[in-house]
C-alpha positions as a Markdown table, in Angstrom:
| # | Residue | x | y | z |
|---|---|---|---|---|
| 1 | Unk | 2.8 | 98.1 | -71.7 |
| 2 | Unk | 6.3 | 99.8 | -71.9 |
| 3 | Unk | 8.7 | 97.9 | -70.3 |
| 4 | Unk | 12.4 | 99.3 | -69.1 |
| 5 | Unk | 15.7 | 97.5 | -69.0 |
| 6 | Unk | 19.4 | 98.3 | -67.7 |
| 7 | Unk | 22.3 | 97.4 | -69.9 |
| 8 | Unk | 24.7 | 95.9 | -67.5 |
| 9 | Unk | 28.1 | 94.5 | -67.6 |
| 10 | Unk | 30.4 | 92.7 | -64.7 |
| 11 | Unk | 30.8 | 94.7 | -61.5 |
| 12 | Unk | 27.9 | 97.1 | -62.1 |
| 13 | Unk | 25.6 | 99.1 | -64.6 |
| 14 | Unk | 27.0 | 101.2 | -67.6 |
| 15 | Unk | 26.4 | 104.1 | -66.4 |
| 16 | Unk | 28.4 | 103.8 | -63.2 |
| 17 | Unk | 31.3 | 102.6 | -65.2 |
| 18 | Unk | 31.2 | 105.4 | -67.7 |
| 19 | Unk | 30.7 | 107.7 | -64.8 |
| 20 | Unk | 33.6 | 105.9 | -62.9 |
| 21 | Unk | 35.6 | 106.9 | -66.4 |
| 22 | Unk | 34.5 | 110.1 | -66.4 |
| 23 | Unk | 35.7 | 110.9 | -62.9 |
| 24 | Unk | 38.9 | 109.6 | -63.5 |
| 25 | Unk | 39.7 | 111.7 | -66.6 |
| 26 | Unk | 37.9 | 115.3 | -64.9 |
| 27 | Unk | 40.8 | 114.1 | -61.6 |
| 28 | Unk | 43.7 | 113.9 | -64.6 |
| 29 | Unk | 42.8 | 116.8 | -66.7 |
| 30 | Unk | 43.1 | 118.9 | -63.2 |
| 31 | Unk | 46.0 | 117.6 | -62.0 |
| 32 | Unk | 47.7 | 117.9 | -65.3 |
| 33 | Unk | 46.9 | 121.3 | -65.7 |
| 34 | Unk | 48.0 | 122.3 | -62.0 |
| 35 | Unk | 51.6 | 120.2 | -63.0 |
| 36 | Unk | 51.8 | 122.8 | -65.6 |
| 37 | Unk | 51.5 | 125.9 | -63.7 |
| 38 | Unk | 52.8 | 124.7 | -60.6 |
| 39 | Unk | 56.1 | 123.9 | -63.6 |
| 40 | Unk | 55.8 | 127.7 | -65.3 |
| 41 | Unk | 55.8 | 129.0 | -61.8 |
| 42 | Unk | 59.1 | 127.1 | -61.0 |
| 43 | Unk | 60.8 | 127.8 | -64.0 |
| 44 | Unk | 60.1 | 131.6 | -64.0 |
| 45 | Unk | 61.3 | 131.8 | -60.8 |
| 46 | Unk | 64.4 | 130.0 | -61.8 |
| 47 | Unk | 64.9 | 132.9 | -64.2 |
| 48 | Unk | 64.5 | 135.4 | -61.5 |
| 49 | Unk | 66.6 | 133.7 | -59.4 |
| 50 | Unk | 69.3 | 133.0 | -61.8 |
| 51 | Unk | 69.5 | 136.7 | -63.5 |
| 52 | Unk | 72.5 | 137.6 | -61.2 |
| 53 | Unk | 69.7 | 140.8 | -59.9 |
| 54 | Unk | 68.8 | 141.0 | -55.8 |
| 55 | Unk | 64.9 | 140.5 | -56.4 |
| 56 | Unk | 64.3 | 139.6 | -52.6 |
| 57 | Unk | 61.0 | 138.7 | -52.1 |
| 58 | Unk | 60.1 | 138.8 | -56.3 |
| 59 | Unk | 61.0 | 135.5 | -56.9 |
| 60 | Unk | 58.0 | 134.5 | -54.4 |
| 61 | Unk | 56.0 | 137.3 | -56.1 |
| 62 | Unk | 55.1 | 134.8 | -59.1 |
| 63 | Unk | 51.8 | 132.5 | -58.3 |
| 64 | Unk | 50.0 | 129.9 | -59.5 |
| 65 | Unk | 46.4 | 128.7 | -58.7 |
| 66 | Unk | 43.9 | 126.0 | -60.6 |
| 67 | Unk | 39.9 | 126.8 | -61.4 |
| 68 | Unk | 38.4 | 124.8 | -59.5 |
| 69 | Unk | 40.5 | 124.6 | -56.8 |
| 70 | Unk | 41.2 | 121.3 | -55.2 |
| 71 | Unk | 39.7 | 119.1 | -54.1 |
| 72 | Unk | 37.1 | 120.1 | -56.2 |
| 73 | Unk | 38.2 | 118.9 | -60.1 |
| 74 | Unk | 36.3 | 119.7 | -64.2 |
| 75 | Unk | 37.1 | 118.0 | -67.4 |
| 76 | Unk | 37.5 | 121.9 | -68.0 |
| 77 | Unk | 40.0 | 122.7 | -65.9 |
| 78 | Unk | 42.0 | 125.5 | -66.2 |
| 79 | Unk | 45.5 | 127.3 | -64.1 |
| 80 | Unk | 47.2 | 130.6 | -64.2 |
| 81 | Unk | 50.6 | 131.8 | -63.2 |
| 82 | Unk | 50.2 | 135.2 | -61.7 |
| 83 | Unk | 52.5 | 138.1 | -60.1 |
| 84 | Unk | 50.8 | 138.7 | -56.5 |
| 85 | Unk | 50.0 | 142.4 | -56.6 |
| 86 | Unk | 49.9 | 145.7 | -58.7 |
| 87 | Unk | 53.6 | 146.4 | -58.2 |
| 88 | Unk | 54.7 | 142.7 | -58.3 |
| 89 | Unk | 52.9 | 142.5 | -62.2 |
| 90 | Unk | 54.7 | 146.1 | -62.9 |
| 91 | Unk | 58.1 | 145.2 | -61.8 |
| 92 | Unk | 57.9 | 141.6 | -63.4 |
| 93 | Unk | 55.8 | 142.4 | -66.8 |
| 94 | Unk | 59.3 | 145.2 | -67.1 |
| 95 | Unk | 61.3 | 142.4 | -66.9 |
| 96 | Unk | 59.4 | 139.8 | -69.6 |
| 97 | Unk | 59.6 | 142.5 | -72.1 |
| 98 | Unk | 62.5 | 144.6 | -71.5 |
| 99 | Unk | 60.5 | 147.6 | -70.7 |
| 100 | Unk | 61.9 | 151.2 | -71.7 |
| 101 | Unk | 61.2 | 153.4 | -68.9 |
| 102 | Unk | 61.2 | 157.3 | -68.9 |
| 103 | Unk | 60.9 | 159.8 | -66.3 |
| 104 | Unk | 57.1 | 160.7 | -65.4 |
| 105 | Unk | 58.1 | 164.4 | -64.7 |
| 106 | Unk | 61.1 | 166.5 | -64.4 |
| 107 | Unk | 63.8 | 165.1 | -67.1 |
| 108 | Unk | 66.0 | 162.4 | -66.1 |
| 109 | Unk | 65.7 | 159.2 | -64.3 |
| 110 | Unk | 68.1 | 158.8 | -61.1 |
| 111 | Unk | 69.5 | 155.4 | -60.9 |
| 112 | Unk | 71.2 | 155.0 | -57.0 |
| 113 | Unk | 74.9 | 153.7 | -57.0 |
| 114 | Unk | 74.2 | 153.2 | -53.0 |
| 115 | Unk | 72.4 | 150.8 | -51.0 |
| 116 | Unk | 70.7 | 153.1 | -48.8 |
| 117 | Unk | 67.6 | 152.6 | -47.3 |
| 118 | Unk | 64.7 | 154.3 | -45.2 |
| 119 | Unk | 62.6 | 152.8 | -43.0 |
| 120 | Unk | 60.5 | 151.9 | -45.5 |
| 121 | Unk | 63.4 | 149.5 | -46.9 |
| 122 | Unk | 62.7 | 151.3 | -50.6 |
| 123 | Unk | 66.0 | 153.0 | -51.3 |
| 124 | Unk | 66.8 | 156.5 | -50.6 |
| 125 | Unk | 66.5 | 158.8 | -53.4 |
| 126 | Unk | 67.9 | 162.3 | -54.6 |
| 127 | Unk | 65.1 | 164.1 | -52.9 |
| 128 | Unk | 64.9 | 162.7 | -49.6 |
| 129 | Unk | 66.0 | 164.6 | -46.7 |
| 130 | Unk | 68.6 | 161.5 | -46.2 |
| 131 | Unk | 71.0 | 163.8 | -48.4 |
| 132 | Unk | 70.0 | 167.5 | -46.5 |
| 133 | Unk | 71.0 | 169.1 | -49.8 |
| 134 | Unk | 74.7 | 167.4 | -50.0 |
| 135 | Unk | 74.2 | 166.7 | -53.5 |
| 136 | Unk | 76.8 | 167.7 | -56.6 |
| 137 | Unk | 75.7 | 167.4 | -60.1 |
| 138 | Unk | 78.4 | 166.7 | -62.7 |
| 139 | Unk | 77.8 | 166.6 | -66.1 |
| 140 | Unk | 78.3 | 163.6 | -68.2 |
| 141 | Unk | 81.0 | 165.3 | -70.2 |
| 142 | Unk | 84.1 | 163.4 | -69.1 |
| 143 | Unk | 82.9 | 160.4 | -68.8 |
| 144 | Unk | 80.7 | 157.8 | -71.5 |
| 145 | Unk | 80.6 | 154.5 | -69.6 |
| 146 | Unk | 77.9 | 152.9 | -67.0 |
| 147 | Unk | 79.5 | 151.1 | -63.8 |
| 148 | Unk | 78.9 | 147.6 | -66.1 |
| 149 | Unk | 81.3 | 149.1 | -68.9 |
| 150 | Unk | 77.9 | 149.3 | -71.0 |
| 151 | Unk | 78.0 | 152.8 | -73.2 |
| 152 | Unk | 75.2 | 155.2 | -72.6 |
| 153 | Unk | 75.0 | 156.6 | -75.4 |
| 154 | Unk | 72.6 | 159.8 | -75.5 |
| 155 | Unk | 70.7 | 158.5 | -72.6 |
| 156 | Unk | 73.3 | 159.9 | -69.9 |
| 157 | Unk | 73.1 | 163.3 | -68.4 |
| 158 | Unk | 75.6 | 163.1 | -65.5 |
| 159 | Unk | 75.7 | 162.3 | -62.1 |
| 160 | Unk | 74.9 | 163.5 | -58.9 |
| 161 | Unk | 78.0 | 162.7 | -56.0 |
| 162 | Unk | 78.0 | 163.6 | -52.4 |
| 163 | Unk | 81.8 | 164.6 | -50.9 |
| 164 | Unk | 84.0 | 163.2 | -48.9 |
| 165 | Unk | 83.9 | 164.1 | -45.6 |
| 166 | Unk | 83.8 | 163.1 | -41.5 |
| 167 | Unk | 81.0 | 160.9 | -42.3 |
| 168 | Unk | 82.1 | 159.3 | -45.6 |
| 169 | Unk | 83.3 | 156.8 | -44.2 |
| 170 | Unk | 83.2 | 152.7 | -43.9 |
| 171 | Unk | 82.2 | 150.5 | -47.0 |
| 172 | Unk | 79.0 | 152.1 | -47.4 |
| 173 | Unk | 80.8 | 155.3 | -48.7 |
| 174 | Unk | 83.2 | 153.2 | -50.4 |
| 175 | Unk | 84.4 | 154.6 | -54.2 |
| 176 | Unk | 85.3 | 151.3 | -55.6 |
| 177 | Unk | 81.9 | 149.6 | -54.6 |
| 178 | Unk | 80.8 | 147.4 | -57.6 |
| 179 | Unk | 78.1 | 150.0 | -58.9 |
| 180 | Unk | 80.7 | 153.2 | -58.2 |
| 181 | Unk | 83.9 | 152.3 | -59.3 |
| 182 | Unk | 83.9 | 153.2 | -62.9 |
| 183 | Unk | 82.2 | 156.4 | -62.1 |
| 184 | Unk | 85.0 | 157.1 | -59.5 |
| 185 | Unk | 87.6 | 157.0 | -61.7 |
| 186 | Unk | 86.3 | 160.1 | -63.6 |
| 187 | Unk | 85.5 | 162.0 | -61.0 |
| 188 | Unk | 87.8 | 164.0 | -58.0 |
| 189 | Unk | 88.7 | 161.7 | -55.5 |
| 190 | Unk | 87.1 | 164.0 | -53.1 |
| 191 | Unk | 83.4 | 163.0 | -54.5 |
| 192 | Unk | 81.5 | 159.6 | -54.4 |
| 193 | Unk | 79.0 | 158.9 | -57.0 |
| 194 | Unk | 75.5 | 158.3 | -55.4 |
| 195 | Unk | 73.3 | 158.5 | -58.5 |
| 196 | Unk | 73.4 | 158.2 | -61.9 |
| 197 | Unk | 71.2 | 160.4 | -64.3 |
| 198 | Unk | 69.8 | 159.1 | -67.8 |
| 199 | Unk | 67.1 | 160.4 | -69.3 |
| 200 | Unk | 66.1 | 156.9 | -70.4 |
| 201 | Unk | 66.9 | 153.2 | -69.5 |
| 202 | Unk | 66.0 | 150.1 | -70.7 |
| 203 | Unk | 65.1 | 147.1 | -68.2 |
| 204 | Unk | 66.7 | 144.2 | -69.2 |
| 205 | Unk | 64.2 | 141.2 | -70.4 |
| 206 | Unk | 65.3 | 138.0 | -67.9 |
| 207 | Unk | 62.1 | 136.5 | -68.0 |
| 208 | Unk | 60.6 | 134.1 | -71.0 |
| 209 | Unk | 57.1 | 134.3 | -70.2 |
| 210 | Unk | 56.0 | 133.3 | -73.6 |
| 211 | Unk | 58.8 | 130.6 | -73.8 |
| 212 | Unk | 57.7 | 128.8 | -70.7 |
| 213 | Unk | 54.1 | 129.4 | -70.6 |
| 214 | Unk | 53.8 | 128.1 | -74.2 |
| 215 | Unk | 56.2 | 124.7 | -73.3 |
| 216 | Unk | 54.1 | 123.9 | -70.2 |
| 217 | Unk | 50.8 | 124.3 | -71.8 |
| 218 | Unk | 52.3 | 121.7 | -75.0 |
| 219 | Unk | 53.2 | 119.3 | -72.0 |
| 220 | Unk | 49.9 | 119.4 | -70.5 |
| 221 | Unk | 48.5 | 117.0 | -71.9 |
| 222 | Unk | 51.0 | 114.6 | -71.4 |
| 223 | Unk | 51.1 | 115.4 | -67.9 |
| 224 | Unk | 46.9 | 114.9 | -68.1 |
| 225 | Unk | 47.7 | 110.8 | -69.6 |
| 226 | Unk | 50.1 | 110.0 | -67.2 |
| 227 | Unk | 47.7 | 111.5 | -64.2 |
| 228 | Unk | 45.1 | 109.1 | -65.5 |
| 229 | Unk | 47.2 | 106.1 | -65.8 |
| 230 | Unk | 48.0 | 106.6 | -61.9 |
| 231 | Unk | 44.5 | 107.3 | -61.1 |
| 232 | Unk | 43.1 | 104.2 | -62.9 |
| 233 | Unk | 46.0 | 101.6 | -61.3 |
């Protein structure tokens, strides 16, 4: 006649310990690999906010969520750090890889020396009605340097200014704003640069993606050990 047995040790069976051990390292891996991203999300958005650039709402553009999500926890656990949206994953990939950008049609890419904005809050570009046909173009001949001293090279084309006139006025019109003022200096004080025209630009790269992601993930498991010491205390 077969008999069965359970192998059992001090405060229950086996297989309730092991399963009790189990648990405990699924809860760690999880919560390690949530520190991680929920780390690379800070860090990134460190970068974004320390780039010296007026991202606005970007920095909150970069996400992070675990599979499963919480409360629910796996042994296989895994995270990822995310831009929220089409144009958030555009505007941020440009930025981890210092993205050469080039104008879709026409030739020349205009870069606005203003701050104006429409009611859509995007700003206000050489085409909009905003300007009613107020627009100069002057070539770049006569002048070779960007408003952050930074040489152009062949990229610049010229630049279209607006004139001076009963309603160029107040700080919003202003020649010697940050983004005008070497531009001004080339042109006739009767015109105020609004845009700048290149026929390519390069975003600069302030984001590590690489870099971060790759130093989180190495901690990961560190951050999995100490999760487990807490949870087993």
């Amino acid at each position: 006649m077969a008999h069965s047995f359970r192998i059992t040790r001090s405060g229950g069976d086996l297989a309730t310990a092991i399963g009790a051990v189990g648990t405990t390292l699924s809860k760690a891996v999880a919560v390690g690999v949530a520190a991680a991203a929920e780390g690379a999300k800070t860090d990134l958005r460190k970068q974004l906010q320390g780039s010296g650039y007026r991202f606005g709402r970007a920095v909150n553009a970069v996400r992070s969520t675990v599979y499963p999500r919480p409360p629910a926890h796996s042994p296989s656990a895994a995270a990822t750090v995310f831009a929220a949206g089409d144009s958030a994953d555009r505007f941020l990939s440009a930025f981890a890889t210092g993205a050469v950008v080039t104008p879709k049609r026409g030739r020349a890419l205009a870069i606005p020396l203003h701050d104006f904005r429409g009611f859509d809050r995007r700003l206000v570009g050489p085409n909009s009605s905003f300007w009613g046909g107020r627009l100069i173009f002057i070539p770049a001949a006569g002048y070779d340097r960007a408003a952050s001293g930074t040489s152009l090279g062949g990229a610049k084309i010229g630049i279209l200014a607006s004139k001076i006139d009963a309603y160029s006025t107040g700080a919003r019109w202003s020649r010697n704003s940050r983004a005008r003022r070497s531009f001004s200096r080339q042109l006739a004080s009767s015109l105020i640069p609004q845009f700048l025209l290149v026929s390519v630009a390069r975003m600069p790269k302030i984001l590590s993606l690489d870099d971060v992601l790759n130093t989180w993930a190495d901690r990961m498991p560190d951050l999995a050990a100490r999760a487990a010491e807490i949870l087993d205390a």
